[in-house]
Phi, psi and omega in degrees: 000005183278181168272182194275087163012112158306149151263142193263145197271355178280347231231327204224139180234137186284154154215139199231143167266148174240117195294120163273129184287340168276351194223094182302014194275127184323148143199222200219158194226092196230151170227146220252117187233099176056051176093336233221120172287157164236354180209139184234130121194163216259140190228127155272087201300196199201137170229151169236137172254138178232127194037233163308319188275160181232141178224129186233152190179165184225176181230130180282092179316298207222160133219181208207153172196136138319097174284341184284355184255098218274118178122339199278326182278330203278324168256034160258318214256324133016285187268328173310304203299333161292323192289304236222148195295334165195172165216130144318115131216170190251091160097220184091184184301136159340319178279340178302281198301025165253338193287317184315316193309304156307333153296341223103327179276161218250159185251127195254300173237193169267027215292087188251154187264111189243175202205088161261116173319134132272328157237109183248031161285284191305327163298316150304016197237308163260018189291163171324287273223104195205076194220191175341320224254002200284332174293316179306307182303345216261308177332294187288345194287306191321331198282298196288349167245058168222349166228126073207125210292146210274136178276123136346075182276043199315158172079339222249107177205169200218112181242150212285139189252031163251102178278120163049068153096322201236128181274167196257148174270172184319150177256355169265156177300140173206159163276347169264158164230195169340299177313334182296287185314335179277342173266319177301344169275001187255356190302072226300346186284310191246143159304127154230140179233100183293128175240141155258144170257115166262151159245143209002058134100026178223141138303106150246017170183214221168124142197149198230151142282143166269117190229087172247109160071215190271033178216138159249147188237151186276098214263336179169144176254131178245145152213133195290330174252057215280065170282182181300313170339284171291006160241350166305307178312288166357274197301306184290338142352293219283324203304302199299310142335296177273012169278303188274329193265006197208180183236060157285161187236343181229136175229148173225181200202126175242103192261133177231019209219153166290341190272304179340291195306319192284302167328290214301315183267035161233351164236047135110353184276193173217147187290160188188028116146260172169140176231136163287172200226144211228101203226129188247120197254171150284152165078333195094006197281150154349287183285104192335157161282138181287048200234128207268341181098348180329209178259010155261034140225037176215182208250343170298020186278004200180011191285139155225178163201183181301358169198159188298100178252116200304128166237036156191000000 
């Protein structure tokens, strides 16, 4: 509750990014004492249109501090948060989420994570986890990617949102556009594969998958209607798409909204757990962020490691 220790700017050197907003790729906002960083943090920029107005703001990926240095992370995040119209984050360490709050920044969502086996052969060929219990588990995943049985999507269909390679952005309103989709594709970590979702033969919506390694992840949604319904179809969409375009043994989904949340566990997923989502406004304003919060606004989105950890 205290204010935050001056840094005397002769002891400490800022090195700052200055983002540029047509272009999402991280980078870091850091400060440095004899060379040496003491404070860290990894920044994703973010542009939102709210009515009329455009808000530019990041998302705090990682942040870091040097505890011999008292004070340095708390005005590293501090001084981001003047620069930008809001900041973000999703989840992080027990100490993060006690401090942000104390910054200012208010728990808005919920960011929770659901999971279903879809090849639960090949997925048993590559899991983590490969002791006694693996014939149980192979049981329950076969079963469980057999219920709840997939409806009838008459009218309903999901087409490659890519010409000659290069993807398109949503045809519904969204904060991301085309450029977005297209830098994401440059992404050497995650696969990402963008759909328009039609109905008799119209775009009413968007959505793209993340495909690292044996999981395809549901990265994000547009829909012109998002009522339960269409997001419920969305998902098993999404479900079916990485069953034709990828070899995943898994889809995962990350919801922050109730109708999401609802979809994901009517089609067949199960929750498997959950981070608060942490929004810092300039000013103090109000009004919610247009932002659903997926895995496109989070770094799992492109997270790997040498091999694929199954979360079911």
């Amino acid at each position: 509750d205290r204010a935050t220790p001056f840094l005397n700017p002769a002891l400490f050197r800022w090195k700052y990014w200055e983002p540029r907003f047509d272009c999402p790729e991280p980078r870091s906002f850091v400060i440095e004492k004899d060379g040496t960083i003491v404070a860290h943090v990894g920044l994703c920029p973010v542009t939102v249109r709210i009515g009329e107005n455009i808000e530019h703001g990041v998302h705090m990926i990682d942040w870091a501090a040097d505890p011999q240095v008292p004070g340095a992370g708390v005005s590293l995040v501090q001084r981001m948060a003047r620069s930008h119209d809001f900041v973000f984050a999703i989840g992080g360490l027990e100490v993060t989420r006690t401090i942000l709050p104390k910054l200012g920044f208010q728990t808005v969502a919920q960011s929770l994570t659901w999971a279903r086996p879809i090849r639960p052969l090949r997925q048993m060929l590559h899991h983590q986890v490969r002791d006694l219990r693996l014939p149980v588990r192979l049981a329950r995943n076969l079963l469980w990617s057999k219920m709840p049985r997939r409806t009838s999507l008459l009218g309903w269909t999901a087409v490659d949102a890519c010409q000659n390679g290069i993807a398109e952005g949503p045809a519904v309103p969204a904060e991301r556009d085309a450029f977005f989709f297209r830098y994401l594709q440059q992404c050497p970590a995650a696969r990402s594969l963008p759909f328009h979702i039609l109905n008799e033969g119209r775009k009413v919506g968007f959505f793209a998958l993340s495909v690292v390694g044996e999981q395809a992840r549901l990265a994000g949604v547009w829909l012109e209607d998002p009522s339960p319904e269409n997001w419920c179809t969305t998902f098993q969409l999404a479900q079916e798409a990485a069953l034709r375009h990828t070899n995943a043994s898994e889809i995962t989904a990350s919801c922050a909204s109730a109708p999401s949340s609802a979809a994901a566990a009517q089609a067949g997923m199960r929750l498997r757990g959950g981070a608060p989502v942490f929004v810092l406004r300039k000013n103090g304003a109000a009004d919610a962020l247009p932002l659903q919060f997926l895995l496109f606004d989070n770094d799992n989105f492109y997270l790997s490691g040498p091999r694929t950890e199954f979360m079911t």
